[in-house]
N, C-alpha and C positions, 0 to 999 in steps of 0.2 A: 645410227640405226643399224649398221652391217656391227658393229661390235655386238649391240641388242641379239642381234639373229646368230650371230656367231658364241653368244653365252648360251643362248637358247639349244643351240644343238649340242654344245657338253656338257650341261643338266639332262638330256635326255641320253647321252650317249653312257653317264657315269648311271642312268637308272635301268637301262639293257643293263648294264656289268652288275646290278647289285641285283638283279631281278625282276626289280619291278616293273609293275604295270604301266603305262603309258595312257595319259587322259586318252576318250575319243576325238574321234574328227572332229565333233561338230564344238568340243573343249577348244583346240586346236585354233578351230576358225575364231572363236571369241577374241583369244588372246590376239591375233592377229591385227582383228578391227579397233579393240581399248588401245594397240600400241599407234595405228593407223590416224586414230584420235588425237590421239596425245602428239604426235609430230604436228598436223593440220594447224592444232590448237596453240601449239610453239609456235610454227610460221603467221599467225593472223595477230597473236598477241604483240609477237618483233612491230608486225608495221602499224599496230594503232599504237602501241605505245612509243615507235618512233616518230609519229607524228608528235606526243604530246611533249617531248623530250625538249628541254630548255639549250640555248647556244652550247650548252658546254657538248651535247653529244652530237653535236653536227661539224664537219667537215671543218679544219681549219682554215681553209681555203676562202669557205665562203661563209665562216661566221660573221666577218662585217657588216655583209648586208642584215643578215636577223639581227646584229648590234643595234646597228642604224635602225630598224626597223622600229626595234622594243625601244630604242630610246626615242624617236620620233612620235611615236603615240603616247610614252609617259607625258613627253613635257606639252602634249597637246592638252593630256588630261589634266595636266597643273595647271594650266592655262581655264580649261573650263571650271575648275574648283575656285581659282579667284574672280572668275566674271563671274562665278553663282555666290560666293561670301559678298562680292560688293555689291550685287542686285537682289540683296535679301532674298537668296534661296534661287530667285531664278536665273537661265539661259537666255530666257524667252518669253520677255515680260506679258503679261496681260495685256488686253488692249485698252491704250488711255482714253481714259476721263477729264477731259478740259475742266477746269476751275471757273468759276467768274467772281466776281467781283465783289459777291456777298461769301460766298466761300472757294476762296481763292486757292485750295493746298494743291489738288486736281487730283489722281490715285499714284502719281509719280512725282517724286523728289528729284531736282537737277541739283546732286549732290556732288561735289570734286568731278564734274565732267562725267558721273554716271546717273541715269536715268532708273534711280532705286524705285521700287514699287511698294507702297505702304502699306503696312500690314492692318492697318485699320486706316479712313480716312472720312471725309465727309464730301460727300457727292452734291452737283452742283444745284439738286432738289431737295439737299439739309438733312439727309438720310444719311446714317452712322454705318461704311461698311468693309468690310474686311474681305484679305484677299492675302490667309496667308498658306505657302505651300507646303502640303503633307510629302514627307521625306519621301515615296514612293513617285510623288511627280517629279523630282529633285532628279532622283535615278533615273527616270525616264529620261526628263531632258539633256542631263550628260550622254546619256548613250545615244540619242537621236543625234544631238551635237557635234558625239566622238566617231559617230560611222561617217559623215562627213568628212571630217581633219583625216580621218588616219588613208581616207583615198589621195589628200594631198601628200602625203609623204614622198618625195623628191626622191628617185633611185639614178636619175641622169648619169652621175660621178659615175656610180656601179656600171650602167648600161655601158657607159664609156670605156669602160676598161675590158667589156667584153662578155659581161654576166647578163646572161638571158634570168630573166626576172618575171613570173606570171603569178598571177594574183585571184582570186577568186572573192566573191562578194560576202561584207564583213558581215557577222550579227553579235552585237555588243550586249551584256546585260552586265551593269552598275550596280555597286553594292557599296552604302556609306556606314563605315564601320565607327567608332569611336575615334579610333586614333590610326585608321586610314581609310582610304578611297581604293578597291579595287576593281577591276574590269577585267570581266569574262570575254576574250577576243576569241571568236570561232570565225577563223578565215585561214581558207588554204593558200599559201604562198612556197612557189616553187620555186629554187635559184640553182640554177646551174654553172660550172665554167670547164669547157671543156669534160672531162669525160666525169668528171665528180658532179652530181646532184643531190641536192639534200629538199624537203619537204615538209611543211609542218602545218597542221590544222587548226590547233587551236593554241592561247597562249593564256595566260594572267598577267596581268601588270597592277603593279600595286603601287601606290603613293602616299608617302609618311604627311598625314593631314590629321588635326583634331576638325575638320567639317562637321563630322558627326556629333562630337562632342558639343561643339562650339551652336550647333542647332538645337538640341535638346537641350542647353542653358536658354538660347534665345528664347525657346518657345517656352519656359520655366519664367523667364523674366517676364514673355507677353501676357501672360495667362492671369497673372500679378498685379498688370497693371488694368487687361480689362475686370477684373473680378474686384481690386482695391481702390480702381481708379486713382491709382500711385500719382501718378506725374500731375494728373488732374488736380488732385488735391493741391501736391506744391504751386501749382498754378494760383490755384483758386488764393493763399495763402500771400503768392506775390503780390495778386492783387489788391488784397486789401492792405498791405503792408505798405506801397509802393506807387499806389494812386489811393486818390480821394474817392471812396465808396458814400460808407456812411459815417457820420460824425456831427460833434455840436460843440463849439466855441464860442466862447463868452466874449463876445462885439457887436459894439452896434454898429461897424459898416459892414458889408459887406465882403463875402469872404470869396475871391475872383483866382481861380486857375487858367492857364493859357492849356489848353488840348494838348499842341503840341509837345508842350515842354512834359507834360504827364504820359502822353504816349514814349519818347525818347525815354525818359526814367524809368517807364515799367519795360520795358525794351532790354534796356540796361542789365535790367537787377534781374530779370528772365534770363538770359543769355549766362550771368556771372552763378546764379545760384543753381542753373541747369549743371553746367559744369561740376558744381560742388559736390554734387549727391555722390555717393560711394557705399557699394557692398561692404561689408567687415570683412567677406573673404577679398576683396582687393590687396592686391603685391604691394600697393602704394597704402595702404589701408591705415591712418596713425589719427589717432585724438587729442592733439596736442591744447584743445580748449574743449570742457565741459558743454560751451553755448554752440558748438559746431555738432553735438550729436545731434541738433534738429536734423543734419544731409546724410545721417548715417540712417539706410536702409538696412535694418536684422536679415542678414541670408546671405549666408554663405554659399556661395557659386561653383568654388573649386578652381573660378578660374576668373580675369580680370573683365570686367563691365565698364563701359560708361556710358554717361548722357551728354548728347549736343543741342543746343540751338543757337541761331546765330541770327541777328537783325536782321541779316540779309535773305533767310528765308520766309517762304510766302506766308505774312500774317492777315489774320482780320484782326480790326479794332474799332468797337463805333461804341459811341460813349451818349447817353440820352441825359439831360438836355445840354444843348449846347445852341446858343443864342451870337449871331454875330461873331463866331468862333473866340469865342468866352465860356467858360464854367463858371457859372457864379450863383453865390448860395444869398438870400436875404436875410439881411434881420429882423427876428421874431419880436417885438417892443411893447405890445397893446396887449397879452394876454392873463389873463389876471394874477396866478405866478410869480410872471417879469415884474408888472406894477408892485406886486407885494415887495419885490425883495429891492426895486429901484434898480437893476440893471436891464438889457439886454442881451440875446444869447443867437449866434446861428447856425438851424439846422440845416444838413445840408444830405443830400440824397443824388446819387447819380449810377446810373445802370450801365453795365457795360456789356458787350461780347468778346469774347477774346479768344481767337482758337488759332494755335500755332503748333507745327512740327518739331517733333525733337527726335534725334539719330540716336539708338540705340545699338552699342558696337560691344560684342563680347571679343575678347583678344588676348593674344602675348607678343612675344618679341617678332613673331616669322609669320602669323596670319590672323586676319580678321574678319568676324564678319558682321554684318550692320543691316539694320533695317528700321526704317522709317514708323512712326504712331501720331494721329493728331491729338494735342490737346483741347477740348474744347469745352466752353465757358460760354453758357448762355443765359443772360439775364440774370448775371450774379451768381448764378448755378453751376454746378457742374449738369454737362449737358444729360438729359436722364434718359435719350434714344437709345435701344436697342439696337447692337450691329445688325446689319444685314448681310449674311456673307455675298459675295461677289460670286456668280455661279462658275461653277468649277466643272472637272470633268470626272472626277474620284468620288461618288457618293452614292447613299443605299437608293437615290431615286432610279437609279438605273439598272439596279437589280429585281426590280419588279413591273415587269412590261407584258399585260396582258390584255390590253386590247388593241387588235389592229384596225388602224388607220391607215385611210388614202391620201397621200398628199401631194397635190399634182402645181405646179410652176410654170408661171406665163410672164411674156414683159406685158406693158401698157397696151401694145396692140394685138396682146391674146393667140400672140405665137409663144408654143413651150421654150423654154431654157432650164438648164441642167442648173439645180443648187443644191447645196450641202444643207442638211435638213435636222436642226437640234431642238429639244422641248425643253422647255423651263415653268419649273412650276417652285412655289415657296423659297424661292432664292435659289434651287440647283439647278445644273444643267448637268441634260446629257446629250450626245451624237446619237443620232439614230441613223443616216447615209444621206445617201444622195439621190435624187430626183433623177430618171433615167429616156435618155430622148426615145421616144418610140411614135415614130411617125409623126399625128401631132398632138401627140400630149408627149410630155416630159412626169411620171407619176414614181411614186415611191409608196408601196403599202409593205409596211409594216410594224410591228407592237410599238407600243408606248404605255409610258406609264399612264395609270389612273388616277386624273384631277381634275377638280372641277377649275374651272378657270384659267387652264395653263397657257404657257403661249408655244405656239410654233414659231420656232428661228428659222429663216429661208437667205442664205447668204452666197450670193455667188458676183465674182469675177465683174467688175465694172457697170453692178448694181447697187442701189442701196438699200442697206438689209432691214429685209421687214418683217414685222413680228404681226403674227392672227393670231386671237382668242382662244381657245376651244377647250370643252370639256370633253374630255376624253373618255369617260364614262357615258357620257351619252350619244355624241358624232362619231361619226364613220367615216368622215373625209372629209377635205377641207382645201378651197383651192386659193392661191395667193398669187397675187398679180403685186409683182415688182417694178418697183420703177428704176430706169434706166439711168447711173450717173454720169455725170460730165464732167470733165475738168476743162475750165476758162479761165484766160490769160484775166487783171484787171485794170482798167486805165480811168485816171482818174485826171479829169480835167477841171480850172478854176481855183484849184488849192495848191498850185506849186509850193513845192518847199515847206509845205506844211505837215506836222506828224498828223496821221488821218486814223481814226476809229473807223473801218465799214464794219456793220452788223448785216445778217442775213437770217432773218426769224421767220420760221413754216410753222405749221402746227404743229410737225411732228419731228422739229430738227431747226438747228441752231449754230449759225459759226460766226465767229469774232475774225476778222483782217485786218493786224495791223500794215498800213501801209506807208512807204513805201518795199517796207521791209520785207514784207510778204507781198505779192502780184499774182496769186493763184486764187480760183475758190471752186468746190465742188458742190456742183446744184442739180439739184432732177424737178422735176415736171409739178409746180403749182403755184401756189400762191405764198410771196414771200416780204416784208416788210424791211426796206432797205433805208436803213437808217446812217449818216452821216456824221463825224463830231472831228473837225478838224481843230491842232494848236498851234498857235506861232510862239516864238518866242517873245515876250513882255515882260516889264519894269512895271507894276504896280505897287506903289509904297504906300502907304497907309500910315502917316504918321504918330505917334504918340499922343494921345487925347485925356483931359480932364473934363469930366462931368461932373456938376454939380447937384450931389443929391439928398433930398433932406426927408426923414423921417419924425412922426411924432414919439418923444422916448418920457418915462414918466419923471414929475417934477420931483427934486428932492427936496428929503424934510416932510413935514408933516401931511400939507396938501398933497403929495405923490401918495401917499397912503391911502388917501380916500379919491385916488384915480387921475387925477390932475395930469395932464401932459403938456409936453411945451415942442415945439422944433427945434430939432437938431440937424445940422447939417455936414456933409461930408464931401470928401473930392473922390469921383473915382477913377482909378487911373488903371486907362487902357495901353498895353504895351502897342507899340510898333510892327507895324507888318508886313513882309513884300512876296507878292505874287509875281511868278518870271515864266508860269508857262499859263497861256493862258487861251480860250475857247475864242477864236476866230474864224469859223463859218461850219457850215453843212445843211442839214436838212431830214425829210425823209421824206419815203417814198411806196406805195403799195406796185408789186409789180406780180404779174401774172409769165412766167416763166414755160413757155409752150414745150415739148417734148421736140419738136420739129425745127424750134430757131436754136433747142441748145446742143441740137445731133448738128443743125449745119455753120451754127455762130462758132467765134473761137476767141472771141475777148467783149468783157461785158464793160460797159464802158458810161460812166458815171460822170454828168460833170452836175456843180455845185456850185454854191455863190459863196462868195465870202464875204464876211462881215468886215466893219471897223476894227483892227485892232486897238484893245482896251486898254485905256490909260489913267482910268479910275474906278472904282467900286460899283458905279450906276452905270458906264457903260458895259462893263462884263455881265452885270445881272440885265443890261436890254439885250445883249447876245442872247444869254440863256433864253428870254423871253421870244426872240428870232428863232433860235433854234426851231422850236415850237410848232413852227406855222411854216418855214421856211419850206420847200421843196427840189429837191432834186430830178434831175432827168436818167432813166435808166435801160438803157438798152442791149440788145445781142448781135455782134458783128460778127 
């Protein structure tokens, strides 16, 4: 600056010498203020842009610690990119859907020890629905994830040596690129040692990831398979291929399948020909046989695909008719046809369902990512339900919120409690807040979208959440009485050592206990149907059986021409059978669940009778018939 003022005065001293005029004062003052600027503006730009300045321009003294730092939040964020590739996109799964036993897949895959979340599935009321996440929730959740991890990052070593270390509170915003993952890190951290201090507020950290990439394939394959019903089809193509659907063979005994053996082989050939399917753009990609283009899907990826299933995941299979667990088809012999030509033929006809998972994993050598699809097969069909998305929190329902509503929350005895308060209408959801204590109402007014029949979500804190009706275009408020949840220990007495089924059915809510495995259950205030099914372990053989069975088939030679028949007789042979786990006791129970005994009970306590264990085919089916009628006793301690 004194150089600046010191040129200034020998320009004016060489313009006295040469004559000239000299600006005025008020010239004078200008130039003073533009140069007054121009410093201010030097000093303000040094410290924001020393704050943005990466290790290289900070102190060498205490560059370790910003080392340590940047490298401590990279490798958290590599950490969160593969818990969201193996949780198909998520951090922070939805919340699950139990399966049962007619549609057993649940909305969660327990795949390799991860709890993947399926990007379509079928709900345990046989509704088709999807729950898969837009790359902007993706972001979200890494950064909600990553402002957590990066408060753990460990400075002790640092502190120990004498580096004062201050920290200010992080705000992350997540950007998933093609072919990397970066993070916007705005947090001030100080570190000083001794008389050197350095300061920096914000950072980027970047990580060499195809996520982005590896997503926009996934969601390119999904789109594929709901629009072509890809997988579905190969399915549908197993099954006829690989079990007995429909067909007609020329016999006149009877043509007998064992269930089992036909479910193991379509199992099989599901599992082997899943595997086979391949993109052309696949690394592994070769046609060494013409008959193997059936597994080749047209569509280049760019990058490597494949499909899994495995026996071991959750299937259904139920197969129509099935008699004495036999499939068996009759021979057709008396219809005018058969008689004309003098044989026998049999037609044979069996319905199936068949709906199974299969893991869908885009990948190369260093990352992958994977997410779960159901296939499903209903009554020889592919299933023709419409998904229903899974309500989410990203959608246009919640860009349009114009009429306001009152929504006020109470427990069972009509004192307010604070809950978190979401509307759901046509499969979306949005957050609208939270229900606010004020003396004694607990209320919340404000906009909502406009529909008719939408429901208010009310969910709070050691309640169970309950959804009201309401159209929003025509109410103005709307009050919801929650009921209060309990968690109670379970004890079950009469069935020692037995694997035990409890069931717990309200109208409005349902949980399965297996026991002894499980000893927990959560229950609120009504009326609930507590049903029993305990197993022991049992030896039932069923040996090898010939039946003797005869049909009218027509006479040959001339008399068969003009309809003649004579009996024919056959052996029919039933394979061998052994039952090893088998239904020995329970019952059920209707129980009325007070609000009163489940605030002061703390274990529900069930005992039951047991039956005979079964050691032949008529005493298992007087069990079932026990079942029946049987009853249990059900109380709260």
């Amino acid at each position: 600056m004194f150089n600046k003022i010191y040129k200034y005065r020998n320009i004016r001293d060489n313009m006295y010498k040469r004559g000239l005029e000299m600006p005025n004062k008020r010239a004078q003052i200008t130039v003073f203020i533009i140069i007054a600027i121009i410093i201010v503006a030097s000093v303000v730009t040094y410290f924001v842009v020393r704050g943005k300045l990466g290790t290289s321009e900070i102190p060498k003294e205490l560059r370790p610690v910003f080392e340590y730092y940047d490298s401590c939040v990279q490798d958290n964020l590599k950490g969160a990119i593969n818990l969201a590739e193996s949780q198909a996109g998520y951090i922070y799964t939805p919340a699950f859907e139990r399966g049962n036993q007619v549609y057993p897949s649940s909305s969660q895959l327990n795949f390799m020890g991860f709890a993947v979340p399926y990007w379509s599935y079928i709900s345990i009321n046989g509704n088709v629905k999807e729950q898969v996440p837009e790359k902007s929730d993706i972001e979200n959740q890494i950064s909600t994830y990553m402002k957590g991890e990066v408060d753990r990052c460990d400075f002790s070593i640092f502190r120990n040596q004498g580096f004062a270390i201050q920290m200010g509170e992080a705000s992350i915003d997540t950007s998933i690129q093609d072919t990397s993952v970066e993070l916007g890190l705005k947090q001030s951290i100080s570190v000083s040692f001794g008389d050197v201090i350095s300061t920096r507020n914000e950072n980027k950290i970047s990580v060499n990831s195809k996520f982005g990439k590896f997503y926009n394939i996934a969601r390119k394959i999904y789109e594929k398979q709901k629009s072509e019903r890809l997988l579905d089809n190969y399915g549908l193509d197993n099954l006829h291929t690989y079990a007995p659907v429909d067909g007609v063979e020329i016999s006149c005994a009877p043509k007998i399948w064992n269930p089992k053996d036909v479910v193991s082989n379509l199992l099989q050939a599901t599992e082997d020909n899943t595997a086979a399917l391949k993109f052309i753009g696949n690394s592994d990609y070769k046609l060494t046989k013409k008959e193997n283009k059936y597994f080749v899907i047209d569509e280049n990826l760019g990058e490597n695909a494949r499909f899994m299933y495995s026996k071991d995941f959750p299937t259904k299979i139920e197969i129509w008719p099935v008699e004495d667990n036999i499939m068996m088809a009759e021979p057709e012999g008396q219809k005018s046809g058969a008689g004309l030509l003098g044989l026998c033929y049999v037609p044979y006809h069996f319905v199936y369902d068949f709906a199974y998972p299969v893991v869908i994993q885009v990948y190369d050598s260093q990352e992958m990512l994977q997410f779960p699809v159901v296939v499903s097969i209903e009554k020889n069909q592919i299933n023709p339900q419409e998904t229903e998305a899974v309500p989410g929190k990203d959608n246009t329902l919640c860009q349009y919120k114009n009429s306001e509503i009152a929504i006020s929350t109470y427990n069972s005895k009509l004192e307010p409690i604070s809950a978190n308060i979401s509307f759901r209408c046509l499969g979306m959801s949005c957050d609208i807040g939270e229900t606010i204590l004020s003396g004694k109402s607990a209320i919340l007014v404000d906009k909502f979208p406009e529909c008719v029949n939408g429901f208010v979500v009310a969910k709070a804190d050691g309640y169970k959440t309950t959804e009201e009706m309401i159209s929003t275009n025509e109410e103005i408020s709307k009050d919801i009485i929650m009921k209060k949840e309990y968690n109670l220990s379970l004890n079950v007495s009469g069935l020692e050592n037995d694997f035990i089924m409890i069931s717990f059915d309200s109208e409005d809510d349902s949980s399965t206990i297996l026991y002894p495995g499980q000893k927990e259950v959560k229950l609120s205030e009504g009326i609930y149907n507590v049903s029993i099914m305990s197993y022991r372990n049992s030896t039932i053989n069923f040996p090898a059986t010939t039946d003797k069975k005869c049909v009218q088939v027509p006479k040959s030679g001339l008399v068969g021409f003009f309809g003649a028949t004579e009996e024919k007789c056959y052996n029919l042979d039933i394979p061998s059978q052994t039952v090893s786990f088998a239904l020995s006791g329970g019952g059920i129970q209707e129980k009325y669940f007070t609000d009163s005994e489940l605030e002061k009970g703390k274990t529900v306590l069930i005992s039951a009778m047991r039956f005979k264990t079964p050691t032949s085919l008529q005493e298992l089916q007087d069990n079932y018939l026990k079942l029946e009628t049987a009853r249990i006793n059900v109380e709260v301690k």
